[in-house]
N, C-alpha and C positions, 0 to 999 in steps of 0.2 A: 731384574729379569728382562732385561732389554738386550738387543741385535751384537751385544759383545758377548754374552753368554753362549757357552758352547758346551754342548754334553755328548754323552755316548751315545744314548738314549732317548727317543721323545717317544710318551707313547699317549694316543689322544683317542680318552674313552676310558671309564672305568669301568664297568661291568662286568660279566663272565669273562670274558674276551681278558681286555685290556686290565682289569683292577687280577685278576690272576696274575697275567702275566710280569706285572709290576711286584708283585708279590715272591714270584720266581724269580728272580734278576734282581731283586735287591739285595741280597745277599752276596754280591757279585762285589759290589767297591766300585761298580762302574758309576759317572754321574748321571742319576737318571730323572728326567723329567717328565712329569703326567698333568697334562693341560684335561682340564674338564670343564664341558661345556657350561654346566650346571653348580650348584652349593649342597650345602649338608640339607637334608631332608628336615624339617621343621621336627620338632617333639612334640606334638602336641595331643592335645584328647581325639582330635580330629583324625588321626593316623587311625584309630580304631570307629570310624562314625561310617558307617553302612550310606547312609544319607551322603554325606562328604565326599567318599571316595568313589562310590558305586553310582549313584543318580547325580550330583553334581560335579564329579568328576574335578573333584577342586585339585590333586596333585597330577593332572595331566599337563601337558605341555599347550601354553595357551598360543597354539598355531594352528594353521589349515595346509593342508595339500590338495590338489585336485586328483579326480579320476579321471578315465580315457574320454569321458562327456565335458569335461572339463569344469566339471562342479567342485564344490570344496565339500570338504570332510575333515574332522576333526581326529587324528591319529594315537591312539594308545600307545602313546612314549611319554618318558618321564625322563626329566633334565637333571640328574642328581650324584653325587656321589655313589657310586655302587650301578647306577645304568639302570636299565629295568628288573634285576636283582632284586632292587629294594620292593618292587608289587608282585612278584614273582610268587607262586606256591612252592618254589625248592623243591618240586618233583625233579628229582633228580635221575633219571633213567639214561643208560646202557642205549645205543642202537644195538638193532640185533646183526651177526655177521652177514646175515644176508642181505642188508642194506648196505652194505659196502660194495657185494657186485650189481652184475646188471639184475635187473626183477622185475617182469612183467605184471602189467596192470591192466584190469579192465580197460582203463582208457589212454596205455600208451606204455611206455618205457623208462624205469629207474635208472638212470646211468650208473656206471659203477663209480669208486673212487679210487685213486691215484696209489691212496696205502688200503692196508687189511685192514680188519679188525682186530688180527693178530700186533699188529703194529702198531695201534692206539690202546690197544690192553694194560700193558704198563702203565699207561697213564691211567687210563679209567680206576683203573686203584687208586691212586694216588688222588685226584682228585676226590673220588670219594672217600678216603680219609680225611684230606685238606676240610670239606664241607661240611662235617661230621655226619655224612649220611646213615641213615637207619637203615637197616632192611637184613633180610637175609638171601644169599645167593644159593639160588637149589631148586627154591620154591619154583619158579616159572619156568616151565620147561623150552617156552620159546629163547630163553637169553644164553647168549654167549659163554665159553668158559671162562673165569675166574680166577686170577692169579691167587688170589686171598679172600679170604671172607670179610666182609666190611665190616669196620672196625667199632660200632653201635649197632645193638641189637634193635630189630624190627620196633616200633612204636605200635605197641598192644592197642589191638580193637577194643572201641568200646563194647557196651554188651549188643547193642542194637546192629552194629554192625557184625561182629561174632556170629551175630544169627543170619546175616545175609552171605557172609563166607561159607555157613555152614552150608545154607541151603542151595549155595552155589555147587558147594561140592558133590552132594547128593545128586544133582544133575551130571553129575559126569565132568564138572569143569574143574579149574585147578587157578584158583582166584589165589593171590601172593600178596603178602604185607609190602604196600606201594614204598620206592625209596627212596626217603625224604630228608631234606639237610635243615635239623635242629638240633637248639645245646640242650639235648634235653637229659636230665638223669629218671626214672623212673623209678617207683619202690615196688614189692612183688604184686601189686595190685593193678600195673601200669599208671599209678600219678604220678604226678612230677612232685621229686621229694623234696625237701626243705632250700637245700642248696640249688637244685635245677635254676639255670636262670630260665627256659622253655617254661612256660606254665600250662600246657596244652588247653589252649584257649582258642576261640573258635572263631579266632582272626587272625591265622594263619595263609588262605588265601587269597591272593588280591589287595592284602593290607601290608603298609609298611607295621616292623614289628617296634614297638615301643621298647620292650624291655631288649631285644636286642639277641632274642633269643633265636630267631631265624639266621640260617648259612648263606648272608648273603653278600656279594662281591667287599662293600666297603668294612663290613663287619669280620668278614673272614679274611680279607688280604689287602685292601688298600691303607685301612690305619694302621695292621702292622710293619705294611710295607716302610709306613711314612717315621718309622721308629728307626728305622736306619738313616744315620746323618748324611748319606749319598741321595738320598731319593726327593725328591720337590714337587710340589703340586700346585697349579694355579688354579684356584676355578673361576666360574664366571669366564671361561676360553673359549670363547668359540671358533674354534678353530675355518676359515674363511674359505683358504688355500693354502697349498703346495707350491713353491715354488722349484725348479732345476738350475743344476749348471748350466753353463753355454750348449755341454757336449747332451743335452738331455737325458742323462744315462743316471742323476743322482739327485736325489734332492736334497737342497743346500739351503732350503728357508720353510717354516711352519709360520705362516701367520692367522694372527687370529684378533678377532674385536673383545675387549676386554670389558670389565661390567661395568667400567666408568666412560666408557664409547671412543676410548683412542685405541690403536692400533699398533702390537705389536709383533715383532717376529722374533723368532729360535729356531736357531741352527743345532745340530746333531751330526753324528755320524749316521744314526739309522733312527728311520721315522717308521711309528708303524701304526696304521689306524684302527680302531677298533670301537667306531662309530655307532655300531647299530649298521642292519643291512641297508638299510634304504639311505640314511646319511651317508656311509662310507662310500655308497657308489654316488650319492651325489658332489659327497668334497673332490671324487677325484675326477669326475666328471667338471666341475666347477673348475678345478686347476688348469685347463686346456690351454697347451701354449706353443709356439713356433712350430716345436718339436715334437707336441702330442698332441696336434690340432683337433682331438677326438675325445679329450681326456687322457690324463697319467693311468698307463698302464693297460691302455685298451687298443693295442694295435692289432686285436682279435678281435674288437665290433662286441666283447660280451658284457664291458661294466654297465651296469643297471639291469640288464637282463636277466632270465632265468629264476627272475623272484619267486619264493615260496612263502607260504603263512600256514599251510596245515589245513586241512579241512575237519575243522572242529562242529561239536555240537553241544551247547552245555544244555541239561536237559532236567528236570525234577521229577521226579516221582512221587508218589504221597503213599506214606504209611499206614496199614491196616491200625497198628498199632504204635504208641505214642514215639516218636526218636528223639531221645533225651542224649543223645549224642552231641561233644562239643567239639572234640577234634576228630572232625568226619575224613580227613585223606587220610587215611591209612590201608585202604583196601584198592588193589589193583585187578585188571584180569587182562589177557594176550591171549584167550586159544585161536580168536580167530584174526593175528595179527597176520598172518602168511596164505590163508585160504581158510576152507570150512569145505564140509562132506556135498554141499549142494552150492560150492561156490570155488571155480578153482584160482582166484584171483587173490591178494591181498586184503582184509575189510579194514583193520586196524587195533585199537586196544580202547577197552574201558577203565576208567578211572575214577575215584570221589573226589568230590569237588569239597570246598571249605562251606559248612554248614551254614543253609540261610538262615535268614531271622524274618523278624516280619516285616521291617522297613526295605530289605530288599524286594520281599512278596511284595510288596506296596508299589513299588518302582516299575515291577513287572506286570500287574493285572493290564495296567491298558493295551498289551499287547496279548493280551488273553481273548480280547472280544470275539465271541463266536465259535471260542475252542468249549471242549467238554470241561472247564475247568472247574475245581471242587468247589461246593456253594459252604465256605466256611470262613468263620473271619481268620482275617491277617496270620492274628496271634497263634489260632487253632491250626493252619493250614501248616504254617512256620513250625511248629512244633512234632510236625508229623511229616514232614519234608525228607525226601533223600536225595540227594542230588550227587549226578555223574557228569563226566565229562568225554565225549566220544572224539576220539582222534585219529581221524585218516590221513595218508599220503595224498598231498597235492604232487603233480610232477611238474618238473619244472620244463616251462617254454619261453621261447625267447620275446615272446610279445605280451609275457606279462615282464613288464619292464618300469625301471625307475628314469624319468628324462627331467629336465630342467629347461623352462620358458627363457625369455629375455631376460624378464628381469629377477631369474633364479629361482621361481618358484618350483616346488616338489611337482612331480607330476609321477602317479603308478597308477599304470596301465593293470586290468588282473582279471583275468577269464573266472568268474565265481562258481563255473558248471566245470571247472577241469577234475573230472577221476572221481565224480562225487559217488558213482553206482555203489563201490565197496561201503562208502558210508550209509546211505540210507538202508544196506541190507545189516550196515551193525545194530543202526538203531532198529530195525523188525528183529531184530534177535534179542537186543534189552527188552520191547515193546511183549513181543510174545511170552518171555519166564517172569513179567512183573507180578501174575496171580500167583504163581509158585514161589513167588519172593516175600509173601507179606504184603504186598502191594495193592492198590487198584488199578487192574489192568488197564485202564481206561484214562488215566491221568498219567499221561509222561508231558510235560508242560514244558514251552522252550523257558531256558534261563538267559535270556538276551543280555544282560547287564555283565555276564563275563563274555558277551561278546561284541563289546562296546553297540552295547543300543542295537543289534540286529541290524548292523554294517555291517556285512564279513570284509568289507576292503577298510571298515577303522579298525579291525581287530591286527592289531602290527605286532602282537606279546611275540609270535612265534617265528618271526621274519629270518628269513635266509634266502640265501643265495647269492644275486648280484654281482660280486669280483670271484667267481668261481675255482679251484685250484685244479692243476689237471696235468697228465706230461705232456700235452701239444700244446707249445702256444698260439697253434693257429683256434685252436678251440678254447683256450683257457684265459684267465689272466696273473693268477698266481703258480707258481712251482710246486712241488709236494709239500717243500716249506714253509708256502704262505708266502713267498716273496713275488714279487712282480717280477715276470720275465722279461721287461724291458728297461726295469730300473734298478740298480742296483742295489739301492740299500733303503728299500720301501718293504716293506710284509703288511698284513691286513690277516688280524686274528679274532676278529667276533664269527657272528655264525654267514658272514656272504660267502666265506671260503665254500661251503655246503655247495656241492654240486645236486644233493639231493639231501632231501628232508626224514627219510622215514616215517612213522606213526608214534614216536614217543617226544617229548618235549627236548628241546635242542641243549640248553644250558650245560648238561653234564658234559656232551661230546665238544661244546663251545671251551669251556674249563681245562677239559683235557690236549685237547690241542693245543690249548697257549701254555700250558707244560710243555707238550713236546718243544712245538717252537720257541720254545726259554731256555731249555737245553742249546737245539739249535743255535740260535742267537750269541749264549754265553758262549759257547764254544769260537763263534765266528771272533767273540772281542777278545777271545785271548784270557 
């Protein structure tokens, strides 16, 4: 695997992004090569340890970045085959078409995107087949049309939740079976029947999955990419920089530090990165040379810019009544993803979060001091838990940004107050139906620990933007196809292509796009 090796292909990153698009293209006969920064994710009892993953944060990446203060903080990414796929909850969601054009906000303006929604719709199937997502399309009247019905039926409520759908409904709202990428088989009762490799277990998530029953990037498409004898993987790659020809118009070297600490390089005909947003606009930022003294691919001032992460809230509720619930995502809600009757702005969508226990209670209290929190133990509190996930539109600006010091360090810049109004009136809307939910109205408690420790700038699960795609290149840095307008045979297909974020988790629209551009691609090698 050394500087004589030459392929068709490099693509660096396996995640949503890059472990798709290796997936689609190997089928092709082309040679293709996927450098990963990271190794296989460990097997062990610890993959399901609340304590492990959640308070000691043992599979996160043991690195610092600074903020615009120039502090360090510790970043929610994980180095692994499959990208952040493997800690991901496989909420797989649709953006809706009207986040593809422009869409005004409380606090600013959605830009539009370069294609429709009509023109990532094909894919959106496809990829939700590829996942095996659950769900049914109808339910939510805010989502797009639907070429096909998705090819796994919905993941039945348990009863505890059944009863909060119910009485969702009864208010006038119109709550939809969330949709989620599991191999689950189900018997008429909704359990996972004998054969199911899913066991609908209540470390779904946040947790990598042991049995292997979650859709996610190395389990659904980079091991069987690697089934075909054209396709090669290093890991341990970390990929460094980019190098160009003389003419600066192509990139002719991939180097990268290897996990024995020498250095190598590969050549390709097309390199495409698919880092993660804040790596991707640092590698190419890092690549800066004669000819792109700014960084590859940013002769429009926008790589690292226009970061997003979502304005999340994960939040807990407490049960009047016990929740013997184990696989808590299955219930979604969107009425007021586009405005509400006393609100004419965008708020965003509701979602369940993967069921606490009582070692994550535990993790959480000391950030309870002073709140109304319930006077009960751990075990009891845990047992009677509901937990959601609120997810607003950040917009992107250009000064929340990703920059690199001297000596290479990460640096993101990130305004924590951008476009937050539509949020806090979502959560006075959960806050106000919790007594007509079952609930005590009085106990909606933050769940910090899916928000890394109550750092909204470590929470990186939801990152986009960065090398943004667009038709000006005085504004953009990618083409409609993901390819850099300055360089010829570069594309970038994780979620920085995202000129904007919408309200629902990025992965599925991540997925579908390195379909399309796999198409794309295949088609460019003949």
């Amino acid at each position: 695997m050394a500087d004589s090796e030459h392929y068709d292909l490099i693509i660096i990153g396996t995640g949503a992004g890059g472990g798709t698009l290796a997936h689609r293209l190997a089928p092709t006969g082309k040679r293709i090569l996927i450098l990963e920064r990271g190794g296989y994710l460990p097997r062990e009892r610890d993959n399901w340890e609340s304590t492990a993953v959640f308070v000691k944060g043992k599979y996160r990446a043991p690195e610092f970045w600074y903020d615009k203060h120039g502090d360090t903080f510790p970043p929610e990414v994980n180095y692994y085959v499959g990208g952040n796929t493997k800690f991901y909850g496989a909420a797989l969601f649709r953006l809706r078409p009207e986040d593809f054009g422009e869409l005004r906000h409380h606090g600013g303006v959605s830009p539009a995107w370069p294609i429709s929604y009509e023109d990532l719709e094909p894919y959106y199937t496809q990829a939700e087949h590829l996942y095996l997502v659950h769900g049914r399309h109808g339910e939510d009247p805010s989502e797009g049309p639907a070429s096909a019905q998705y090819a796994y039926p919905p993941v039945r409520h348990e009863p505890r939740i059944q009863q909060l759908s119910d009485d969702l409904e009864r208010h006038g709202l119109h709550p939809f079976h969330l949709p989620i990428g599991v191999n689950l088989t189900q018997d008429e009762h909704g359990r996972a029947t004998h054969e199911s490799v899913c066991i609908r277990c209540n470390r779904v998530d946040g947790f990598p999955c042991l049995v292997r029953g979650k859709a996610d990037a190395q389990v659904i498409c980079v091991d069987p990419a690697l089934e075909h004898a054209n396709v090669h993987m290093v890991t341990g790659a970390n990929v460094r920089r980019l190098e160009t020809d003389p003419t600066g118009r192509s990139v002719n070297r991939v180097v990268a530090e290897l996990e024995d600490g020498t250095t190598a390089g590969f050549s390709s005909d097309i390199v495409v990165v698919a880092c993660g947003a804040v790596n991707s606009a640092a590698l190419l930022l890092r690549s800066a040379n004669e000819q792109h003294p700014g960084g590859l691919a940013n002769t429009s001032d926008v790589v690292g810019r226009h970061y997003m992460r979502h304005n999340n809230l994960a939040l807990m509720a407490v049960s009047k009544e016990p929740n013997d619930t184990q696989f808590q995502k299955t219930l979604a809600l969107n009425d007021w993803y586009l405005g509400a009757d006393d609100w004419d702005y965008p708020l965003g969508g509701i979602q369940m979060l993967g069921k606490s226990d009582s070692d994550q209670i535990r993790g959480e209290a000391p950030r309870w001091a002073g709140m109304a929190s319930p006077d009960m133990p751990f075990e009891v509190l845990a047992h009677h838990a509901v937990d959601f996930w609120l997810c607003g539109e950040d917009l992107p600006q250009p000064e929340n940004r990703v920059t690199l010091d001297g000596d290479g360090g990460i640096h993101l810049a990130l305004d924590e107050k951008n476009n937050i109004e539509g949020l806090k009136r979502l959560q006075h809307k959960l806050q106000g139906m919790l007594g007509h939910l079952g609930m005590h109205p009085h106990h909606l408690l933050p769940h910090s620990l899916y928000l890394h420790k109550g750092m909204p700038i470590g929470a990186t699960a939801h990152q986009a933007g960065t090398v943004r795609f667009g038709s000006d290149p005085r504004t953009s840095a990618l083409d409609a196809n993901c390819k850099a307008h300055d360089i010829d045979n570069l594309y970038v297909v994780d979620t920085s292509f995202f000129p904007s974020i919408g309200a629902v988790n990025p992965s599925l629209t991540a997925i579908a796009n390195a379909l399309r551009v796999g198409d794309h691609i295949t088609e460019r090698l003949g």
